[in-house]
KOLMAR-763551 format. One line per 3 residues: number of its first residue (from 1); for each residue x, y, z of N, C-alpha, C. Coordinates in Angstrom, 2 decimals, decimal comma, m for minus. Atoms other than C-alpha are relative to their C-alpha. Example, Ala and Ser with C-alpha at 12.3 -4.5 7.8 and 13.67 -1.06 7.14 Angstrom:
BEGIN
1) 0,89/m1,19/0,00/12,30/m4,50/7,80/0,90/1,20/0,00; m0,82/m1,19/m0,06/13,67/m1,06/7,14/m0,77/1,09/0,73
END
This chain:
BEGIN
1) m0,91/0,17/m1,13/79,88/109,84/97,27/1,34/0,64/m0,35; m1,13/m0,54/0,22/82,91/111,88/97,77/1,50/m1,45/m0,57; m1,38/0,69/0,11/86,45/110,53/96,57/0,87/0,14/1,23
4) m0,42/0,14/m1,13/88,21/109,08/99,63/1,54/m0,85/0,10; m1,93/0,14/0,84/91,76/107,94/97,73/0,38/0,37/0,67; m1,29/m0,56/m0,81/94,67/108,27/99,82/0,90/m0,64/m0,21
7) m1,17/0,55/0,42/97,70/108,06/98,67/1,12/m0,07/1,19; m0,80/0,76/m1,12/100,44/106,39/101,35/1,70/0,00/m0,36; m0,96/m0,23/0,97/103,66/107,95/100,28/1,04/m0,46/1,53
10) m0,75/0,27/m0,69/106,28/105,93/102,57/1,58/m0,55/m0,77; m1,25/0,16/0,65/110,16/105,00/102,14/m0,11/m1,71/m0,28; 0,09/1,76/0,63/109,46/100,95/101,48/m1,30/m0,87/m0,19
13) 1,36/1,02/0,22/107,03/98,21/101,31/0,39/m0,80/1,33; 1,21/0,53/m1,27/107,39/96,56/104,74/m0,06/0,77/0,76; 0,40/m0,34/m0,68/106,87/99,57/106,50/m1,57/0,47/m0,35
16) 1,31/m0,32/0,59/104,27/100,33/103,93/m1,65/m0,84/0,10; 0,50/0,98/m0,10/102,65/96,97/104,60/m0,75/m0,04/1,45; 0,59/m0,09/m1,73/102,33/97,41/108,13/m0,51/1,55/0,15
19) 1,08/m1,65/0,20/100,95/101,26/107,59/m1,33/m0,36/m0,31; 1,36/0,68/0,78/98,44/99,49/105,23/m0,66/m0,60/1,60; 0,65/1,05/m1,12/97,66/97,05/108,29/m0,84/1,19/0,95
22) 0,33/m1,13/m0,45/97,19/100,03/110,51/m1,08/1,03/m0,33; 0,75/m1,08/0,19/95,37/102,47/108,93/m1,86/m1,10/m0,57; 0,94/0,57/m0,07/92,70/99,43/107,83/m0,77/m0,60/1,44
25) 0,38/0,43/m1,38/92,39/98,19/111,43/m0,52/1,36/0,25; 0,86/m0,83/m1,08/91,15/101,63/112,46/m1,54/0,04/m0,45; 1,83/m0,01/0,57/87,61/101,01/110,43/0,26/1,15/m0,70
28) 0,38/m1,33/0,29/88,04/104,47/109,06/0,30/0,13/m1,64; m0,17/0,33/0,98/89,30/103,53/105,59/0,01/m1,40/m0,53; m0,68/1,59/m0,09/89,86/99,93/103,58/0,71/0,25/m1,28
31) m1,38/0,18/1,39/92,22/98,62/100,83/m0,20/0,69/m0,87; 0,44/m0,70/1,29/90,70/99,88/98,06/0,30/1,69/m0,18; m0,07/m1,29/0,02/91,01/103,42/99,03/1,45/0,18/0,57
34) m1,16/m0,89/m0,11/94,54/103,65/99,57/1,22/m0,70/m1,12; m0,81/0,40/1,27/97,33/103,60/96,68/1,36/0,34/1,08; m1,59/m0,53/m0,55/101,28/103,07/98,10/0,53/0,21/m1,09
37) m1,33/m0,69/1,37/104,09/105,05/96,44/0,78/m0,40/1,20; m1,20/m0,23/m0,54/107,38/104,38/97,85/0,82/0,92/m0,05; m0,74/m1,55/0,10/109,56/107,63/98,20/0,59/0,10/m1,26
40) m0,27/m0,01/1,54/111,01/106,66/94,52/m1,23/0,37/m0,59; 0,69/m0,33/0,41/108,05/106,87/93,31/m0,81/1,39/0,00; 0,36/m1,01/m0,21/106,75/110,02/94,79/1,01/1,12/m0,21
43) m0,94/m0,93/0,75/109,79/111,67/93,34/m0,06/0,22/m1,44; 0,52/m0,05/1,68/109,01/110,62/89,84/m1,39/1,41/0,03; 1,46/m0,58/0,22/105,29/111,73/90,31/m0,18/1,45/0,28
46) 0,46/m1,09/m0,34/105,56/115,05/91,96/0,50/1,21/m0,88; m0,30/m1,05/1,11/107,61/116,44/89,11/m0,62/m0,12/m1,00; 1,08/0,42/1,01/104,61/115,24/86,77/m1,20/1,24/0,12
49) 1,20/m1,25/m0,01/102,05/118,17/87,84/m0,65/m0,65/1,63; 1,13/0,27/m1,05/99,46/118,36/90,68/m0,12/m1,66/m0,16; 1,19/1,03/m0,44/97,89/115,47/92,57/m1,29/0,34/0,41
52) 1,50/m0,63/m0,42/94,47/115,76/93,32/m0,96/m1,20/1,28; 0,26/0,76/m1,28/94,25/113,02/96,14/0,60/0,30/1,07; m0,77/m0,68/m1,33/94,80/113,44/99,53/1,36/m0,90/0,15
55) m1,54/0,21/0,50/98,50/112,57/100,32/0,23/m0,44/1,40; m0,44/0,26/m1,17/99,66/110,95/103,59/1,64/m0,31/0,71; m1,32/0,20/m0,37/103,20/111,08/104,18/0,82/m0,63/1,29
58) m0,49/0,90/m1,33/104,98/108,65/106,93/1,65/m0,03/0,03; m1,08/0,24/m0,20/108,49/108,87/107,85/0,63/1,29/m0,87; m1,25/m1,33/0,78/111,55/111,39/106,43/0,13/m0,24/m1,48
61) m0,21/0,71/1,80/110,82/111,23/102,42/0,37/1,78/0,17; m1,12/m0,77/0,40/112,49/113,48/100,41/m1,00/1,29/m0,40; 0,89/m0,97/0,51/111,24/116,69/99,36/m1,47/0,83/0,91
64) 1,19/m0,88/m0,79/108,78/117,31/102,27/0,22/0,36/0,91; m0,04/m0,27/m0,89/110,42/119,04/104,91/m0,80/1,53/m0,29; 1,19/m1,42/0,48/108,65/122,30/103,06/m1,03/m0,25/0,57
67) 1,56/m0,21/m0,25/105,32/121,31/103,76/m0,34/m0,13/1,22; 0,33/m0,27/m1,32/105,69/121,44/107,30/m0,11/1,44/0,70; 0,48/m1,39/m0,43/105,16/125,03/107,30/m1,50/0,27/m0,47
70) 1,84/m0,09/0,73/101,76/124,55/105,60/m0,84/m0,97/0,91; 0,72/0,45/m0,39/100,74/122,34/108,16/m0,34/m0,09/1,26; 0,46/m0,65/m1,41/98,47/122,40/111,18/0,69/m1,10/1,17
73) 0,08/1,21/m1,37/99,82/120,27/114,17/m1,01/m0,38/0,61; 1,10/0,77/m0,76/97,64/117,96/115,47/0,44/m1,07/1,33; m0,55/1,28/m0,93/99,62/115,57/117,96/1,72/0,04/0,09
76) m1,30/m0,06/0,08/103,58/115,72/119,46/m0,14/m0,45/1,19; m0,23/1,12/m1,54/104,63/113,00/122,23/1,05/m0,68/m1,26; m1,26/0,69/0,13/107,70/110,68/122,24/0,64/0,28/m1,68
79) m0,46/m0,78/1,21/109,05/112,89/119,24/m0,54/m0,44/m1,25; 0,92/0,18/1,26/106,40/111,77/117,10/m0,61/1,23/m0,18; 0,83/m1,29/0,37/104,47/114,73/115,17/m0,67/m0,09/m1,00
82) 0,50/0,17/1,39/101,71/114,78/112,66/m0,90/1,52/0,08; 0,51/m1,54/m0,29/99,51/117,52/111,66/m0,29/m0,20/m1,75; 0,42/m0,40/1,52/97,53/118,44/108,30/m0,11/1,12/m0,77
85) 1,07/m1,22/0,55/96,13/120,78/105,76/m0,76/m0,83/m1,06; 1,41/0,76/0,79/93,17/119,82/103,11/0,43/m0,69/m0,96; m0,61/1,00/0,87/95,62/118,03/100,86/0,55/m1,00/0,42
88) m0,90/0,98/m0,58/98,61/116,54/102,91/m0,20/m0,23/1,45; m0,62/0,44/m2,09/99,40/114,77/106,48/1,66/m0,38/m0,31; m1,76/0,33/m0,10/102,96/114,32/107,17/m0,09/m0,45/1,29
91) m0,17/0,36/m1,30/103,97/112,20/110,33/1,38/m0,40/m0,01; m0,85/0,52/m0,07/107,09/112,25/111,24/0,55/m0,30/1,50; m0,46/m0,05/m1,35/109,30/111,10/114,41/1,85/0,25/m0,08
94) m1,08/m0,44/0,15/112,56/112,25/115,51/0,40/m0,90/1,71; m0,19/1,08/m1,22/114,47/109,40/118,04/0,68/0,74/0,78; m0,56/m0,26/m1,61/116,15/111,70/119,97/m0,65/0,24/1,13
97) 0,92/0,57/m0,63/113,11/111,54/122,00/0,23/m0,93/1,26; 0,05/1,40/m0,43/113,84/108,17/123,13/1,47/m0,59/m0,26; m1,45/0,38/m0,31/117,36/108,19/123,43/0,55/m0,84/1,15
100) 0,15/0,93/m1,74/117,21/107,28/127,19/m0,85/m1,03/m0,15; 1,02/1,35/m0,35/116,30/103,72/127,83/m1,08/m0,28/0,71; 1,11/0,30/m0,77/113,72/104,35/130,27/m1,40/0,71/m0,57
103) 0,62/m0,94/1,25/112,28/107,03/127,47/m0,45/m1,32/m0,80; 0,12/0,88/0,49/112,61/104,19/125,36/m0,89/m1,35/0,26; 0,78/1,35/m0,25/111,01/101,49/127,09/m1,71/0,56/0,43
106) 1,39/m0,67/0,00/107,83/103,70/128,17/m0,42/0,16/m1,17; 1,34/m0,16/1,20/106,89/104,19/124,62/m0,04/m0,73/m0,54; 0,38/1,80/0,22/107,52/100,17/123,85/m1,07/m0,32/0,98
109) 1,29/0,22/m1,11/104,85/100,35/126,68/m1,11/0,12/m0,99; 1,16/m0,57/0,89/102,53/102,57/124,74/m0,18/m0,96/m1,06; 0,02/0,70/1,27/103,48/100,76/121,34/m0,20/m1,17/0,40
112) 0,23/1,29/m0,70/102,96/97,26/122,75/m1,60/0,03/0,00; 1,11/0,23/m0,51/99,85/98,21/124,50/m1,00/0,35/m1,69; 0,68/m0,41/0,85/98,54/99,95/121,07/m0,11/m1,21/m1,28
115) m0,02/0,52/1,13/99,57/97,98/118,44/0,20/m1,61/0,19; m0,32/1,59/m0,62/100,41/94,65/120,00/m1,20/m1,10/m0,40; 0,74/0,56/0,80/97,34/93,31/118,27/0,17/0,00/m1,29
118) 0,23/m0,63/1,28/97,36/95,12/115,16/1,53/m0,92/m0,88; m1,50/0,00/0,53/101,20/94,37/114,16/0,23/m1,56/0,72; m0,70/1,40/m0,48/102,45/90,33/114,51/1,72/0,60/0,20
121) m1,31/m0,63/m0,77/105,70/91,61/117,01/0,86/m0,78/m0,62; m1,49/0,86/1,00/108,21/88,77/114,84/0,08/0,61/m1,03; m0,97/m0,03/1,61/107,81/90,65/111,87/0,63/1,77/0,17
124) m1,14/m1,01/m0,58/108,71/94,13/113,40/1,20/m0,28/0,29; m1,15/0,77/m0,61/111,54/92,27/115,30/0,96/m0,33/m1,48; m1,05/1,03/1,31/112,54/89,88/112,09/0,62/1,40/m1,05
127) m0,75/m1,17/0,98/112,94/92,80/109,42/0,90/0,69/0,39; m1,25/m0,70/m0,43/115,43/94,42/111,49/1,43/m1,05/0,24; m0,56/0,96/0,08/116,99/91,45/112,50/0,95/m0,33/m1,12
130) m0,62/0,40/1,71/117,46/89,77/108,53/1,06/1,10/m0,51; m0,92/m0,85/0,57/118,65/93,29/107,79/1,83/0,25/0,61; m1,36/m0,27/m0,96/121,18/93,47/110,60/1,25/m1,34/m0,10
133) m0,68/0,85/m0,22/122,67/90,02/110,10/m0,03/m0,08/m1,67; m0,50/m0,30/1,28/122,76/90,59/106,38/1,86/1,35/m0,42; m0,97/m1,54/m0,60/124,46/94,16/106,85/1,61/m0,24/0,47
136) m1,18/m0,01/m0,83/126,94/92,83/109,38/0,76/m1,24/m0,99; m0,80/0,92/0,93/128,25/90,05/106,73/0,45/0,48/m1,18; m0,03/m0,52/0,85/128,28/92,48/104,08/1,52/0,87/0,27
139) m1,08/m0,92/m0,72/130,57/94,73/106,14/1,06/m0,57/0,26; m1,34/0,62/m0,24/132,86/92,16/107,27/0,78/m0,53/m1,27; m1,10/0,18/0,85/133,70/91,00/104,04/0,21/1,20/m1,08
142) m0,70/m1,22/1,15/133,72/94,27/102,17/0,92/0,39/0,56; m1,38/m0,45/m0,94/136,26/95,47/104,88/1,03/m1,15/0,64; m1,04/0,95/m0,90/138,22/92,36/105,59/0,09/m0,23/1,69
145) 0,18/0,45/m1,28/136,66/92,23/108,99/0,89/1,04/0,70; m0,78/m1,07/m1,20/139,16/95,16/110,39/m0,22/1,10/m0,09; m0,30/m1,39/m0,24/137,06/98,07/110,46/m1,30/m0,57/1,55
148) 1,03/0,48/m1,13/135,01/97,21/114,07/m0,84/1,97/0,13; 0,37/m1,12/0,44/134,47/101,18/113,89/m1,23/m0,06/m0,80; 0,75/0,40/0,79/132,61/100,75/111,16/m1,44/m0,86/0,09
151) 0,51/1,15/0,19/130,91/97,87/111,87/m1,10/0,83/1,59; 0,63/m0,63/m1,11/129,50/99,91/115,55/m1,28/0,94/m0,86; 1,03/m1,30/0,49/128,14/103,19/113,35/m1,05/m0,81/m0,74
154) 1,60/0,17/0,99/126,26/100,76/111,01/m0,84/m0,87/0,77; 1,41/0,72/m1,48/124,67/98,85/114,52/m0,42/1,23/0,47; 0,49/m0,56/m0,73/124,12/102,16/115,66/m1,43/0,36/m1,09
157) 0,77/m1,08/0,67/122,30/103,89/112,54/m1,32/m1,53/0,21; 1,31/1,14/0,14/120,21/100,21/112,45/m1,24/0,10/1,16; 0,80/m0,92/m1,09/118,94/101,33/116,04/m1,01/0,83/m0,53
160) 0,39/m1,31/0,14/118,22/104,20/115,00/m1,45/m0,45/m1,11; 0,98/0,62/1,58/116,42/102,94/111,74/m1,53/m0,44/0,95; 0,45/0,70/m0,73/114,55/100,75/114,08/m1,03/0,39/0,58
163) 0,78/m0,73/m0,84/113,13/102,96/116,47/m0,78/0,97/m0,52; 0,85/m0,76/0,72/112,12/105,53/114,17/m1,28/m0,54/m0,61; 0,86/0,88/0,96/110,26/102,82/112,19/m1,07/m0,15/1,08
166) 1,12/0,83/m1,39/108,18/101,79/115,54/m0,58/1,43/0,23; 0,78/m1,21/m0,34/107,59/105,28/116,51/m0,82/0,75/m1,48; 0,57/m0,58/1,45/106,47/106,49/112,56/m1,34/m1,45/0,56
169) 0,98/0,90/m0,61/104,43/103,29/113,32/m1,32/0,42/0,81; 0,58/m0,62/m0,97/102,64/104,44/116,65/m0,67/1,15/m0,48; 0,77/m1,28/0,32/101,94/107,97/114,97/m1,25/m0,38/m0,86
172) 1,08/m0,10/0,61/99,92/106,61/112,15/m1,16/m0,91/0,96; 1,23/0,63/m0,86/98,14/104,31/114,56/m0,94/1,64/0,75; 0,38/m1,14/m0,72/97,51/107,81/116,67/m0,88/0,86/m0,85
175) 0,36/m0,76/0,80/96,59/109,16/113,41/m1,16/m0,10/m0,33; 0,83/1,01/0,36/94,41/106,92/112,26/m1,23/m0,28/0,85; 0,67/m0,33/m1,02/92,67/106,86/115,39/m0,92/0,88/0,20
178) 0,52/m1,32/m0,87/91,92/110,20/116,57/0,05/1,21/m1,49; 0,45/m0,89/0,82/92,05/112,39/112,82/m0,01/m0,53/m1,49; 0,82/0,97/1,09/91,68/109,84/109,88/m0,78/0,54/m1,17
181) 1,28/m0,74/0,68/88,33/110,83/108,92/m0,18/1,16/0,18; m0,10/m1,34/0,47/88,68/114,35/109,21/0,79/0,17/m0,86; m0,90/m0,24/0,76/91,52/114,63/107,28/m0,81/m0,59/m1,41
184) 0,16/0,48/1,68/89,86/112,52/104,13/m1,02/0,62/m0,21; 1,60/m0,53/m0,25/86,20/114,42/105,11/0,42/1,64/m0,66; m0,22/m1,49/0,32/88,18/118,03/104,55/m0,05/m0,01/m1,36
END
């Protein structure tokens, strides 16, 4: 039987957690066959020599905007994009997309309708949440509470954070779905 290893190179562990969730709900792989690196890690490793497993990349890690010239597009909606070649997938999303709220709320449609099983919606919600009401206490007392400036750009980038995370989300569901097993079959 072929080797069907896939390595799950994302920027943390709970988006990595809920990738994991995802890519086992589609039947097309299970636990055993996939190893997470967190983007630290896949910085160590790639200056170590070749990998020789296939490689699945989720979200903006470092070092792979190169390999999007090596790779085939397979799928681009609500500024999500993935696409392979016989080693890597890269999926990334870009929120200006879904800047407009009515942009925005049509692909909480989609994502809802898709994943709204797959994904328990409190812990999407909560992790942004914890972070944001951590964040915003951090800020007020590192700045003595008088930069409100401040305190806007780091609610905006959390947005931002946010949405990307849901839409990187959605892609590997899309991914996972509809090219999966071709991609680990090549």
């Amino acid at each position: 039987m072929e080797d069907r290893k896939l390595i799950l190179v994302c920027k943390d562990k709970p988006i990595a957690d809920d990738i994991c969730k995802i890519l086992i709900y589609s039947g097309k792989i299970s636990t055993d066959e996939i190893e997470v690196w967190e983007e630290k890690t896949w910085d160590v490793k790639r200056k170590t020599g070749p990998v020789s497993t296939k490689i699945l990349f989720v979200g903006n890690i470092k070092d792979t905007e190169c390999l999007s010239c090596f790779i085939d597009i397979r799928y681009e909606r609500w500024g999500i994009q993935y696409g392979a070649n016989p080693r890597y997938a890269l999926i990334t999303a870009d929120t200006v997309y879904v800047k407009d709220s009515d942009r925005y709320k049509a692909f909480m449609n989609d994502f809802e309708d898709a994943l709204g099983t797959v994904l328990d919606p409190t812990s999407v919600a909560t992790s942004a949440k914890v972070a944001k009401a951590f964040g915003t206490v951090g800020l007020a007392v590192a700045t003595g509470g008088a930069s409100l400036a401040a305190q806007k750009i780091y609610d905006d980038n959390k947005v931002i954070e946010e949405k990307s995370r849901k839409l990187c989300l959605y892609g590997v569901w899309h991914f996972a779905g509809n090219f999966l097993e071709d991609f680990l079959a090549e």
